[in-house]
N, CA, C and O atoms as a printed pandas DataFrame, in Angstrom:
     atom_number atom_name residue_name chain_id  residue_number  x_coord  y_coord  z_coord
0              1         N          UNK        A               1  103.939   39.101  231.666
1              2        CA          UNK        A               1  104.158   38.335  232.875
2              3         C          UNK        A               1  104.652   39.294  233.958
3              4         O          UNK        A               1  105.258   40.332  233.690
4              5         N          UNK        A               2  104.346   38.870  235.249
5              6        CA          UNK        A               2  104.896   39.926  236.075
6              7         C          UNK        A               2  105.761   39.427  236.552
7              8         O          UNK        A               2  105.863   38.213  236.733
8              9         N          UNK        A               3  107.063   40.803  237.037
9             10        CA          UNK        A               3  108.044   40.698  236.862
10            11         C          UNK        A               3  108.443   39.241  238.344
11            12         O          UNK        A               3  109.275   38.335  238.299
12            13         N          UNK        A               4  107.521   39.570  239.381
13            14        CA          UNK        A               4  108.556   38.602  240.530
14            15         C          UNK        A               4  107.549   37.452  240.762
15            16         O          UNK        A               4  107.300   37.103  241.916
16            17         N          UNK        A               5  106.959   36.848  239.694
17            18        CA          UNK        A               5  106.384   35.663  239.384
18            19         C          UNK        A               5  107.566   34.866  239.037
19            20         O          UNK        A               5  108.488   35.365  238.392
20            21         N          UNK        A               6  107.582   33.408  239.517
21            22        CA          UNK        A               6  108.355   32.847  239.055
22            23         C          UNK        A               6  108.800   32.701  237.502
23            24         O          UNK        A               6  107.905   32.965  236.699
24            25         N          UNK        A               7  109.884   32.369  237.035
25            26        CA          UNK        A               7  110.364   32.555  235.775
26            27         C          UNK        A               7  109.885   31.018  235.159
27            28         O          UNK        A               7  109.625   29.981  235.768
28            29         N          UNK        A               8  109.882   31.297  233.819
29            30        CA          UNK        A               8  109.038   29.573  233.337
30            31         C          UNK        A               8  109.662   28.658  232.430
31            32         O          UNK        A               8  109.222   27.907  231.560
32            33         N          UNK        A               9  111.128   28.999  232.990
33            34        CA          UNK        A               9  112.340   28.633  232.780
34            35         C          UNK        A               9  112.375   27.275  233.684
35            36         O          UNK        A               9  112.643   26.129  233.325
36            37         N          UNK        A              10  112.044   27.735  234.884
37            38        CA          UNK        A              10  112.552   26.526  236.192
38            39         C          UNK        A              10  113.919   26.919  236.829
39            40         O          UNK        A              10  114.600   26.008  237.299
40            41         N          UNK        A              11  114.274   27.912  236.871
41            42        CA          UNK        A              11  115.671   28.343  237.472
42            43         C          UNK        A              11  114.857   28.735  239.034
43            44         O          UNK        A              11  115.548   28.877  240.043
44            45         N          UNK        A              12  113.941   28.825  239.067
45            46        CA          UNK        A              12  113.591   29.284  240.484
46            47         C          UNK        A              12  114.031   30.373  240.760
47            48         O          UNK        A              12  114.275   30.542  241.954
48            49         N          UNK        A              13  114.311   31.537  239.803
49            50        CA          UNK        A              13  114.317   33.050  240.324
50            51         C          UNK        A              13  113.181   33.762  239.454
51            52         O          UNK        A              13  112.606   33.034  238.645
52            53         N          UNK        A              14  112.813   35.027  239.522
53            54        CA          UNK        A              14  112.053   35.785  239.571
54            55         C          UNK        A              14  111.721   35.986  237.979
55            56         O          UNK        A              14  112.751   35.588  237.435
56            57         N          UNK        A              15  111.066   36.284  237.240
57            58        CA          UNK        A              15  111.137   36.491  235.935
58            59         C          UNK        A              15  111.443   37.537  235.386
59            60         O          UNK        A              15  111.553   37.639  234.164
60            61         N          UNK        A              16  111.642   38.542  236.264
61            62        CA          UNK        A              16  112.362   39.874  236.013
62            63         C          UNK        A              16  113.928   40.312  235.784
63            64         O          UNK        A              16  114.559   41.021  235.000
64            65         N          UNK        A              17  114.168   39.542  236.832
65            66        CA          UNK        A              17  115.901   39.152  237.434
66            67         C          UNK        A              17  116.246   37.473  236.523
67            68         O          UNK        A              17  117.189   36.833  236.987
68            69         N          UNK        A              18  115.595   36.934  235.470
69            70        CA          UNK        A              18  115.872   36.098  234.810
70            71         C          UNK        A              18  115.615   36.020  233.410
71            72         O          UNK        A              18  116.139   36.897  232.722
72            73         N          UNK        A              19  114.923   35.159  232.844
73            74        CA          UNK        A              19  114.436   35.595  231.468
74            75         C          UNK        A              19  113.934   36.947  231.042
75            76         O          UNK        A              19  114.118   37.336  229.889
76            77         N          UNK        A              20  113.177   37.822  232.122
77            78        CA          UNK        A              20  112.249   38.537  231.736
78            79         C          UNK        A              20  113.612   39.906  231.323
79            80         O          UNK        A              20  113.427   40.826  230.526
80            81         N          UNK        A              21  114.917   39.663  232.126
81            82        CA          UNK        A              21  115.788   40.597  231.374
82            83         C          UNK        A              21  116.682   40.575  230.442
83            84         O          UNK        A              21  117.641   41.331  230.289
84            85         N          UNK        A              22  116.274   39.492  229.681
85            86        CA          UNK        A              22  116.665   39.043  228.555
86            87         C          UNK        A              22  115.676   39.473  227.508
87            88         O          UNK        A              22  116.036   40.050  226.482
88            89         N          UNK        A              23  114.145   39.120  227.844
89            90        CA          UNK        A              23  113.500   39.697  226.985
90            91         C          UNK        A              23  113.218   41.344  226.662
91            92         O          UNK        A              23  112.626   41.829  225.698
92            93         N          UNK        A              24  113.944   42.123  227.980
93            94        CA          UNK        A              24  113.747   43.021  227.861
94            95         C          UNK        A              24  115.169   43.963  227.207
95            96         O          UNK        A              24  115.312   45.179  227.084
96            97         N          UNK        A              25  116.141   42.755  226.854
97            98        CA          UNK        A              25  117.098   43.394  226.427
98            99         C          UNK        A              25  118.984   42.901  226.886
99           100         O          UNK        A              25  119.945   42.700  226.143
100          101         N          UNK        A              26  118.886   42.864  228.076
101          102        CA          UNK        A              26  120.112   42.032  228.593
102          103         C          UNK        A              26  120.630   41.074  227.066
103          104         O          UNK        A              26  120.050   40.992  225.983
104          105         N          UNK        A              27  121.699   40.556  227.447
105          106        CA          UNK        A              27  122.396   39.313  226.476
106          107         C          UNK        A              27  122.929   38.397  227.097
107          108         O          UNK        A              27  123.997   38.487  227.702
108          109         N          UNK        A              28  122.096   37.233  226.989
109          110        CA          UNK        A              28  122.111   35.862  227.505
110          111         C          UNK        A              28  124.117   35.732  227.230
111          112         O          UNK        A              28  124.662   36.069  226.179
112          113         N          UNK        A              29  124.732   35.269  228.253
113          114        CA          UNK        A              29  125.854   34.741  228.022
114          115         C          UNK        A              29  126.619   33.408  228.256
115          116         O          UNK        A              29  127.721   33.060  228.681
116          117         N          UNK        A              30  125.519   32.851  227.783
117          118        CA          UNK        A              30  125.364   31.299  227.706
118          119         C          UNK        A              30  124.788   30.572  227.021
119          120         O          UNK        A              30  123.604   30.909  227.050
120          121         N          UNK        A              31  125.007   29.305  226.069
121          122        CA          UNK        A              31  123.972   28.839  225.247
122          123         C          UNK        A              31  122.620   28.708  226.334
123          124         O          UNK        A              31  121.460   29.096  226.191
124          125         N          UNK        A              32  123.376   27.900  227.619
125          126        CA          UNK        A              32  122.058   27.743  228.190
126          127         C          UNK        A              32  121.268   29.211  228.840
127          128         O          UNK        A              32  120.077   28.901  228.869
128          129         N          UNK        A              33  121.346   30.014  229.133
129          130        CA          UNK        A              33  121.025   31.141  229.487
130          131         C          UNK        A              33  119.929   31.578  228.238
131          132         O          UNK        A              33  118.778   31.977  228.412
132          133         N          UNK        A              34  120.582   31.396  227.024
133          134        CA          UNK        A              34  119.865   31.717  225.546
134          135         C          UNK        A              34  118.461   30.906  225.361
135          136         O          UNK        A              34  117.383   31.379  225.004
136          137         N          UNK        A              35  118.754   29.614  225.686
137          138        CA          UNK        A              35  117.918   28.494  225.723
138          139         C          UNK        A              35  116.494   28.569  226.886
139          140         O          UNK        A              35  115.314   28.481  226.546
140          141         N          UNK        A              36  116.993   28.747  228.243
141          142        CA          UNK        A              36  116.267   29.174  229.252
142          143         C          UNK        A              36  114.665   30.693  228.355
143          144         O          UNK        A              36  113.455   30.921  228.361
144          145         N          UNK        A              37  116.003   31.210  227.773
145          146        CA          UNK        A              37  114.923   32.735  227.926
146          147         C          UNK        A              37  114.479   32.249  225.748
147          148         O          UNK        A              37  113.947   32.956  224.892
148          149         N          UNK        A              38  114.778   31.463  225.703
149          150        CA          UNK        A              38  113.765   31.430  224.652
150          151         C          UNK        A              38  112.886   30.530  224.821
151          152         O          UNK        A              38  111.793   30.649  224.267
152          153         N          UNK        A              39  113.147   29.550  225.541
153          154        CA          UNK        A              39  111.998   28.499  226.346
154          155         C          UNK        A              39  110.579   29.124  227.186
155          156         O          UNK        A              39  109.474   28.595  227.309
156          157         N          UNK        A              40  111.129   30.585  227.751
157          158        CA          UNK        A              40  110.279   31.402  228.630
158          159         C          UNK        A              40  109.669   32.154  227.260
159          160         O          UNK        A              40  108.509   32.446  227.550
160          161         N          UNK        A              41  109.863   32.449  226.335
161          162        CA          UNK        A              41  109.578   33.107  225.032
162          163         C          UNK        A              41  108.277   32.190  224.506
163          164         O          UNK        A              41  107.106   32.506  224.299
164          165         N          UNK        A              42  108.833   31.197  224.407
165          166        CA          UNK        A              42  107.687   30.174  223.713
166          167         C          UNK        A              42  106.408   30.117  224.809
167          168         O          UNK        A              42  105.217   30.030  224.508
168          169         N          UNK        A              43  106.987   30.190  226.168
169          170        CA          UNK        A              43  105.376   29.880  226.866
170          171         C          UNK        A              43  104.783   31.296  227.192
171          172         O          UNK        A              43  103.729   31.382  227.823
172          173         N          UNK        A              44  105.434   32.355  226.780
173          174        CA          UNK        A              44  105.109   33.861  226.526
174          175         C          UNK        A              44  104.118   34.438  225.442
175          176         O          UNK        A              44  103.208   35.267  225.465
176          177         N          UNK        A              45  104.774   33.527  224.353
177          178        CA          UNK        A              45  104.328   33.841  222.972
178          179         C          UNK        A              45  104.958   34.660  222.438
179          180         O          UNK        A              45  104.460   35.083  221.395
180          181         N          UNK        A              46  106.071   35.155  222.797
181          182        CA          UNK        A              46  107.233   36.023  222.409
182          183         C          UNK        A              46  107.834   36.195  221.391
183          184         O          UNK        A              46  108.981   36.639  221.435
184          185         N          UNK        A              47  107.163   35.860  220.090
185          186        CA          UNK        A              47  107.875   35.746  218.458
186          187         C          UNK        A              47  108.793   36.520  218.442
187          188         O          UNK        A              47  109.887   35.970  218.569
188          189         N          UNK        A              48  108.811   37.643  218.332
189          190        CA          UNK        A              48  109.611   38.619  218.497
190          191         C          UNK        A              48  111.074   38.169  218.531
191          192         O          UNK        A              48  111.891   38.015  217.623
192          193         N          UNK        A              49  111.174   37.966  220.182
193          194        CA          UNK        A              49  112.307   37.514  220.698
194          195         C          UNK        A              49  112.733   36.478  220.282
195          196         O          UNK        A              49  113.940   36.246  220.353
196          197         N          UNK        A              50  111.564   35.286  219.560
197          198        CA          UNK        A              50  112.672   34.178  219.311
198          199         C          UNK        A              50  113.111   34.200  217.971
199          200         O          UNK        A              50  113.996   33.375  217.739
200          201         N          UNK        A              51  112.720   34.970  216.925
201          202        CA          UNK        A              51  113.284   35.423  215.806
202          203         C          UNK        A              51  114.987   36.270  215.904
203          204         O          UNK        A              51  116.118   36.145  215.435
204          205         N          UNK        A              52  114.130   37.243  216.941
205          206        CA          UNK        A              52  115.381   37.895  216.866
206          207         C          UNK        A              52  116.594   37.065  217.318
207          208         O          UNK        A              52  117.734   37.445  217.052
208          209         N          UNK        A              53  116.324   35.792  218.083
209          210        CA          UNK        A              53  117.764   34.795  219.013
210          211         C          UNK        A              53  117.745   33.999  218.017
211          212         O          UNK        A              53  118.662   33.200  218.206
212          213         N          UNK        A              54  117.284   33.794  217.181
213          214        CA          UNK        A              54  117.206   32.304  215.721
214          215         C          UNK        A              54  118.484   32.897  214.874
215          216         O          UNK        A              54  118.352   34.051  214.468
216          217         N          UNK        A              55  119.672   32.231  214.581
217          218        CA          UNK        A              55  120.116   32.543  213.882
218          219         C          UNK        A              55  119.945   32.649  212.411
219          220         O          UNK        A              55  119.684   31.585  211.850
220          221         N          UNK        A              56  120.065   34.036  211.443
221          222        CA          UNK        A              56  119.419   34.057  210.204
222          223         C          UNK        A              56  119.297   32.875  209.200
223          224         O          UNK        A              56  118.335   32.579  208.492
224          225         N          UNK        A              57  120.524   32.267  209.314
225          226        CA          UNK        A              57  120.634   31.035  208.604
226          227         C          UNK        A              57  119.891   29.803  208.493
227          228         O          UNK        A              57  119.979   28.983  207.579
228          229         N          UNK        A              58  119.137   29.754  209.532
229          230        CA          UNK        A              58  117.874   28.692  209.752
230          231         C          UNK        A              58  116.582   29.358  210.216
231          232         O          UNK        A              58  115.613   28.609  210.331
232          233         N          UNK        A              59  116.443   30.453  210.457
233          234        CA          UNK        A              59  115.419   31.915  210.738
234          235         C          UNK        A              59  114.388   31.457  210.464
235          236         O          UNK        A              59  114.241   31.957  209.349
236          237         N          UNK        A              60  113.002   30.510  210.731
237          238        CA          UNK        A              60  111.583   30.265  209.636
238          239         C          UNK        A              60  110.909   31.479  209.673
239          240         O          UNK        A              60  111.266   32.579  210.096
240          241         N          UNK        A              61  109.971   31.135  209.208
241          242        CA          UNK        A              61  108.656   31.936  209.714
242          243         C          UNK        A              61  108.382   31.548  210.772
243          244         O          UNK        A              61  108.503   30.368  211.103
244          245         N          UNK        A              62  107.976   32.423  211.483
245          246        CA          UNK        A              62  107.256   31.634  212.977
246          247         C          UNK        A              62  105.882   32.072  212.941
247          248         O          UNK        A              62  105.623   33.210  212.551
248          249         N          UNK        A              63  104.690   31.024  213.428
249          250        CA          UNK        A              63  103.475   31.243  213.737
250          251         C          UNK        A              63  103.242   30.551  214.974
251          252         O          UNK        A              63  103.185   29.323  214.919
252          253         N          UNK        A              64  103.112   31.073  215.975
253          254        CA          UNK        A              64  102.534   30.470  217.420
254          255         C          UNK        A              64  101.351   30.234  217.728
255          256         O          UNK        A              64  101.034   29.999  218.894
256          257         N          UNK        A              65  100.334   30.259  216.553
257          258        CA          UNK        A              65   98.774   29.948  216.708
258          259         C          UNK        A              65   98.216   28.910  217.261
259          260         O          UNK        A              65   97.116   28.695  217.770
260          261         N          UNK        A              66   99.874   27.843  216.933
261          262        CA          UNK        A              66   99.166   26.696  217.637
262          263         C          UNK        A              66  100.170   25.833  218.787
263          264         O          UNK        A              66  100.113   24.687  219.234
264          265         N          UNK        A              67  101.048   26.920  219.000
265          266        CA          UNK        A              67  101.624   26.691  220.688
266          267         C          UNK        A              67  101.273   26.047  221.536
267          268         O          UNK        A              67  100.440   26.557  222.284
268          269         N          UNK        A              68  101.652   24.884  221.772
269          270        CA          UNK        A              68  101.037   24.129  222.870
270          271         C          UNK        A              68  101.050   24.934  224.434
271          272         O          UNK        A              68  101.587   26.037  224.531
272          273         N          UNK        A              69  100.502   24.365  225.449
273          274        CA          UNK        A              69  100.708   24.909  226.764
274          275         C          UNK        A              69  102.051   24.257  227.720
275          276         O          UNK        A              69  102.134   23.221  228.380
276          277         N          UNK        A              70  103.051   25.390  227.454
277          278        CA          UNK        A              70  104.378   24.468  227.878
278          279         C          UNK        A              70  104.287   24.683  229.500
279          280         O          UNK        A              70  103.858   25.617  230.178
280          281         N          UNK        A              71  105.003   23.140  229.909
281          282        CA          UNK        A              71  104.409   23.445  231.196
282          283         C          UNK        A              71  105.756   23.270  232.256
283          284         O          UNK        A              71  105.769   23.769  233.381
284          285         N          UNK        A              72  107.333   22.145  231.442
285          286        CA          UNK        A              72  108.072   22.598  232.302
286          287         C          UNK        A              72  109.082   22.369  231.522
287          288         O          UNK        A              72  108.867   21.901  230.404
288          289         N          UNK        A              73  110.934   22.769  232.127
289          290        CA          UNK        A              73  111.846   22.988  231.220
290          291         C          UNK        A              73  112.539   22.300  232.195
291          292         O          UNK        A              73  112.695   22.590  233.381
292          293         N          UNK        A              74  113.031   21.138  231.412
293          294        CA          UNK        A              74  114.501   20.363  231.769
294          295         C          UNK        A              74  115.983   20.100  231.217
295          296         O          UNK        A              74  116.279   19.125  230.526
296          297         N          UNK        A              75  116.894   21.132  231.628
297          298        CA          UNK        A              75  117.939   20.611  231.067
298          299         C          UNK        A              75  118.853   19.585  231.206
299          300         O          UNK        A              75  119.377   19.239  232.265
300          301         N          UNK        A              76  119.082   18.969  229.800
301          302        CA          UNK        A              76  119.902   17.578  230.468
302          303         C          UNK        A              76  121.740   17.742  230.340
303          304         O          UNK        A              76  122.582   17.236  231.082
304          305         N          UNK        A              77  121.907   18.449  229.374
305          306        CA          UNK        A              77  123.008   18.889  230.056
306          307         C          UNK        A              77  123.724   19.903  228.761
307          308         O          UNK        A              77  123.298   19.936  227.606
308          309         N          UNK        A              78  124.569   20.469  229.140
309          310        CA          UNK        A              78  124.818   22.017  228.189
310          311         C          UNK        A              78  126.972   22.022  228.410
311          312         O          UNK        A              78  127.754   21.693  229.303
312          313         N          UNK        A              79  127.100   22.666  226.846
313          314        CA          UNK        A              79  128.205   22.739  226.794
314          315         C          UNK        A              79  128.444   24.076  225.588
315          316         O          UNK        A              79  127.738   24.575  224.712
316          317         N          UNK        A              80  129.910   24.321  226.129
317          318        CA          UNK        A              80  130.371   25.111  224.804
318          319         C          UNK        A              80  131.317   24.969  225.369
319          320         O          UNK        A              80  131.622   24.685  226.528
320          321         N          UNK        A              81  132.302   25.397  223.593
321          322        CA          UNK        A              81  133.844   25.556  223.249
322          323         C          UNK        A              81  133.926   27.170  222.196
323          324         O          UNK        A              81  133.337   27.660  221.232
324          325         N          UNK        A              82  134.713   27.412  222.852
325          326        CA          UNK        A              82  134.611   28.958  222.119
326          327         C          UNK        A              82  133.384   29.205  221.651
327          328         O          UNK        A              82  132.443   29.359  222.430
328          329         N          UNK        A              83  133.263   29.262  220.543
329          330        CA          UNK        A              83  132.294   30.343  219.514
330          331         C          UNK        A              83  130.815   28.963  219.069
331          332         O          UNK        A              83  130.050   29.159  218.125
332          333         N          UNK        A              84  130.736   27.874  219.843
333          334        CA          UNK        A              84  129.600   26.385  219.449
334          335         C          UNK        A              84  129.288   26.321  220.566
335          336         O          UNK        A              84  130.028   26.380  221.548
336          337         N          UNK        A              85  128.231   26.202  220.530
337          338        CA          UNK        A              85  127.345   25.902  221.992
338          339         C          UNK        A              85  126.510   24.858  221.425
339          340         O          UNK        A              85  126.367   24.749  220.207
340          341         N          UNK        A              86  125.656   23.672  222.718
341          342        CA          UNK        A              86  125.098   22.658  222.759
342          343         C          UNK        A              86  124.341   22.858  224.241
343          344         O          UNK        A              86  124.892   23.418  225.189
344          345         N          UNK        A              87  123.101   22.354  224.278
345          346        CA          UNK        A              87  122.108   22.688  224.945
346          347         C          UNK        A              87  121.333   21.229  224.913
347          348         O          UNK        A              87  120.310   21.478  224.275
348          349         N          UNK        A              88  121.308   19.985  225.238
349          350        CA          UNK        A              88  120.427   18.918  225.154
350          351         C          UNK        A              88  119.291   19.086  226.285
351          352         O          UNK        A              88  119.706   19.035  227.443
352          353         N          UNK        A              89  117.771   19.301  226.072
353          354        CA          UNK        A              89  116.731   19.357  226.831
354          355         C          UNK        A              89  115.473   18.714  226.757
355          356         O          UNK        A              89  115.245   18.130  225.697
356          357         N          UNK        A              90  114.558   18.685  227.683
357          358        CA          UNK        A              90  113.453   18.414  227.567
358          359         C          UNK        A              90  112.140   19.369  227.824
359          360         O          UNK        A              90  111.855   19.855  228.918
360          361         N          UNK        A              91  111.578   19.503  226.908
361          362        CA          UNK        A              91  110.311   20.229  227.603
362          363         C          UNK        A              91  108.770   19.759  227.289
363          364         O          UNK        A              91  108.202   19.332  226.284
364          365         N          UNK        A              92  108.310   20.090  228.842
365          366        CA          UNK        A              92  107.069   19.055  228.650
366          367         C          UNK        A              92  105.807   20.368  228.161
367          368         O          UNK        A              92  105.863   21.551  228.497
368          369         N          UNK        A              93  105.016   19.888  227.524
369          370        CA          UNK        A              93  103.772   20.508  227.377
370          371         C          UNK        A              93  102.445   19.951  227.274
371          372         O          UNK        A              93  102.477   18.887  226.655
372          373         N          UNK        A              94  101.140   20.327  227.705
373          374        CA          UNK        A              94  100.225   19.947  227.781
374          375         C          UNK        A              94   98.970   20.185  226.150
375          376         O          UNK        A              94   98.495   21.258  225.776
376          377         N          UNK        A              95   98.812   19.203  225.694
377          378        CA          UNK        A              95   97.757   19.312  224.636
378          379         C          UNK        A              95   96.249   18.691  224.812
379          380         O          UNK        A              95   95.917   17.506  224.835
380          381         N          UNK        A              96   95.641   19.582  224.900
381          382        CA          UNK        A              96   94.167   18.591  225.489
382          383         C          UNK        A              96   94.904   18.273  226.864
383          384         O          UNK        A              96   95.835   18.766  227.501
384          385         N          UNK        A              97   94.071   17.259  226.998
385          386        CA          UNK        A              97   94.416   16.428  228.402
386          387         C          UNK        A              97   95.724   15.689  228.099
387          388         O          UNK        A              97   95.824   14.785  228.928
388          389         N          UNK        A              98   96.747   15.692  227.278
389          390        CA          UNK        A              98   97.565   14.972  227.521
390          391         C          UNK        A              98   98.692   15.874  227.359
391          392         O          UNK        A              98   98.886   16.943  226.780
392          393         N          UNK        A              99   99.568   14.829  228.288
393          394        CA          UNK        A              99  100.755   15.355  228.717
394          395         C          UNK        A              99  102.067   14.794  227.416
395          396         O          UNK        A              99  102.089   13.590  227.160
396          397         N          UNK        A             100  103.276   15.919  226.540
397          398        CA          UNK        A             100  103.787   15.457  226.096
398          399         C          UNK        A             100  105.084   15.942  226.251
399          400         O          UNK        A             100  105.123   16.903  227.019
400          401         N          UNK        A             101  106.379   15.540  225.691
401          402        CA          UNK        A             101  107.335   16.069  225.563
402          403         C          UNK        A             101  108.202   16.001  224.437
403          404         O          UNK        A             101  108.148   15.127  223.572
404          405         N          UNK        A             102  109.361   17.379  224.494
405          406        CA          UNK        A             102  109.960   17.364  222.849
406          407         C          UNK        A             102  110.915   17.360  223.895
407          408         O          UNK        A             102  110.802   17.630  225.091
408          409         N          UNK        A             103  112.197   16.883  222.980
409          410        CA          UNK        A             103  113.528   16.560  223.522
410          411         C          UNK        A             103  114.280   17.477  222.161
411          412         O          UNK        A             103  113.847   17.725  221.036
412          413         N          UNK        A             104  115.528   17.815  222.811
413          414        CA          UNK        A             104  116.209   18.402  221.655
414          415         C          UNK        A             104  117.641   19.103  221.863
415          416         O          UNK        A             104  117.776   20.188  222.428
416          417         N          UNK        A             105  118.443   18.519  221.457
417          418        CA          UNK        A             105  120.053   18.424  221.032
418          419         C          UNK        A             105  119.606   20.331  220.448
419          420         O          UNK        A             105  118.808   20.720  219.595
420          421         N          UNK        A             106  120.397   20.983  221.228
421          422        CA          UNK        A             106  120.196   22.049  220.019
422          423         C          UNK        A             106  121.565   22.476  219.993
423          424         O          UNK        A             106  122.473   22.089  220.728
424          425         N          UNK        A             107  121.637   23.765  218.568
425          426        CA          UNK        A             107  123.377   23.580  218.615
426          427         C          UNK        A             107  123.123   25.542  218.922
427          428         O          UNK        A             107  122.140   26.151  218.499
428          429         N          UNK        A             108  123.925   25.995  219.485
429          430        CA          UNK        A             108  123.752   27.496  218.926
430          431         C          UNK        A             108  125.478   27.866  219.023
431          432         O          UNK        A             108  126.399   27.146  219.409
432          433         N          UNK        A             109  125.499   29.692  218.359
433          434        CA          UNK        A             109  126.819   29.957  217.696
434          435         C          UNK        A             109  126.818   31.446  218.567
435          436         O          UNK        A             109  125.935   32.029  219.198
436          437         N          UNK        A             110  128.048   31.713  218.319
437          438        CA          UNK        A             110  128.548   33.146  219.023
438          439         C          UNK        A             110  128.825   33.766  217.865
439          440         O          UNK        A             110  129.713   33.289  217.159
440          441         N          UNK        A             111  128.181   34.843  217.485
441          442        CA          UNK        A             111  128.422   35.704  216.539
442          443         C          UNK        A             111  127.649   37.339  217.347
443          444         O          UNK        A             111  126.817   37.630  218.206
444          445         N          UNK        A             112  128.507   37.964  216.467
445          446        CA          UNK        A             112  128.488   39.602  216.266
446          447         C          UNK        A             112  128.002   39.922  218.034
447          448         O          UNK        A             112  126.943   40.499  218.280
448          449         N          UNK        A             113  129.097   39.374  219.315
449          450        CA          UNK        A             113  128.713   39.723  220.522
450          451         C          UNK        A             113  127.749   39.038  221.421
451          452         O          UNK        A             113  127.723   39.264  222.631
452          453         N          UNK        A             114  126.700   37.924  220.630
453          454        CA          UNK        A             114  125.660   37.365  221.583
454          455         C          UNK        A             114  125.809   35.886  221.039
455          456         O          UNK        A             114  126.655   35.405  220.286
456          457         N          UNK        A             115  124.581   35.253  221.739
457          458        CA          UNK        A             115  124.228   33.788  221.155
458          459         C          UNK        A             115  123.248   33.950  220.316
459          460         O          UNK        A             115  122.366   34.808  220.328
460          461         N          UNK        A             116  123.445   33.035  219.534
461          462        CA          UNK        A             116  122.074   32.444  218.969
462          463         C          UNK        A             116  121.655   31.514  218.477
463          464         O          UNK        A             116  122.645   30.866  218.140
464          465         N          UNK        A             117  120.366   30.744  218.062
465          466        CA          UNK        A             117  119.814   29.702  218.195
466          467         C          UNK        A             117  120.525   29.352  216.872
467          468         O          UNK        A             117  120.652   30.270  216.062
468          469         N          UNK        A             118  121.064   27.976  216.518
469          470        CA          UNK        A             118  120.862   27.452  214.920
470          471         C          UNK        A             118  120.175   26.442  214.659
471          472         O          UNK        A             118  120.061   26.197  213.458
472          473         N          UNK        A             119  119.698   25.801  215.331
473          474        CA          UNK        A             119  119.008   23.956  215.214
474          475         C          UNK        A             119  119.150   22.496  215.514
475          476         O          UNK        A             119  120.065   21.687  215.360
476          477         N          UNK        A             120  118.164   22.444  215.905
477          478        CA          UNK        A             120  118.242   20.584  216.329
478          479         C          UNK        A             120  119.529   20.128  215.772
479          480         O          UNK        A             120  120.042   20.795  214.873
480          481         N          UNK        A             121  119.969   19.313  216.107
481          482        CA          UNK        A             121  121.352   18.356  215.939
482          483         C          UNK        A             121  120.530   17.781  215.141
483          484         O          UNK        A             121  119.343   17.721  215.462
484          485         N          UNK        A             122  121.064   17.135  213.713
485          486        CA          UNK        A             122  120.417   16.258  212.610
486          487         C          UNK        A             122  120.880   15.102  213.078
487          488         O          UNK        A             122  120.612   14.049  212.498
C-alpha cells in the first residue's frame, strides 16, 4: 500500500504515519491502536503481522485464501485497565455483491512490552 493513501483503518490519516508504522515495526500503544493496525493487516493480507500481534495462547493457523473484501472499520467503543484491554467493533466487508458485517468484543493483554490480540469475548 502506499504510504500517503489513506489508512484502511478509518482514522483518516495517512497509512504510513498510521497503521503502515505499525506494520513496519512501531508498537501499537493501545488495544485500540493494536486493533486499528491489525484490521489494516486483514485488508492487506498481512499474515505475518497478525500472527505475530495474536497472542500465542490462542495463535491459529492463519489462511487468508478466503478473506473477504473488507471495506470499513467501526469502533464502538474501547477500554483498558492496566495490563486487559477491550476493543468492541464492527467491520463491514463485501462478499459477492453483498454487503456484510462481523461484530466483535475482543479482549487483548499487555505482555513482554506490547499488546496483543487474545479473542472474541465468549
Amino acid at each position: 500500500m502506499v504510504n500517503d493513501a489513506l489508512c484502511p483503518c478509518g482514522s483518516e490519516k495517512s497509512y504510513g504515519t498510521c497503521c503502515g508504522a505499525f506494520h513496519s515495526g512501531a508498537i501499537p500503544r493501545t488495544p485500540e491502536a493494536l486493533m486499528r493496525s491489525r484490521y489494516s493487516a486483514f485488508v492487506l493480507g498481512d499474515t505475518d503481522y497478525l500472527l505475530a500481534t495474536w497472542h500465542e495462547s490462542t495463535r491459529p493457523k492463519l489462511d487468508l485464501s478466503d478473506n473477504p473484501n473488507w471495506v470499513q472499520l467501526q469502533v464502538v467503543s474501547t477500554w483498558q485497565r492496566g495490563a486487559r484491554g477491550f476493543v468492541h467493533f464492527k467491520a463491514f466487508y463485501k462478499q459477492g455483491d453483498e454487503l456484510n458485517m462481523l461484530e466483535e468484543k475482543s479482549k487483548f493483554i499487555w505482555e513482554r512490552g506490547r499488546w496483543f490480540y487474545v479473542q472474541a469475548e465468549q
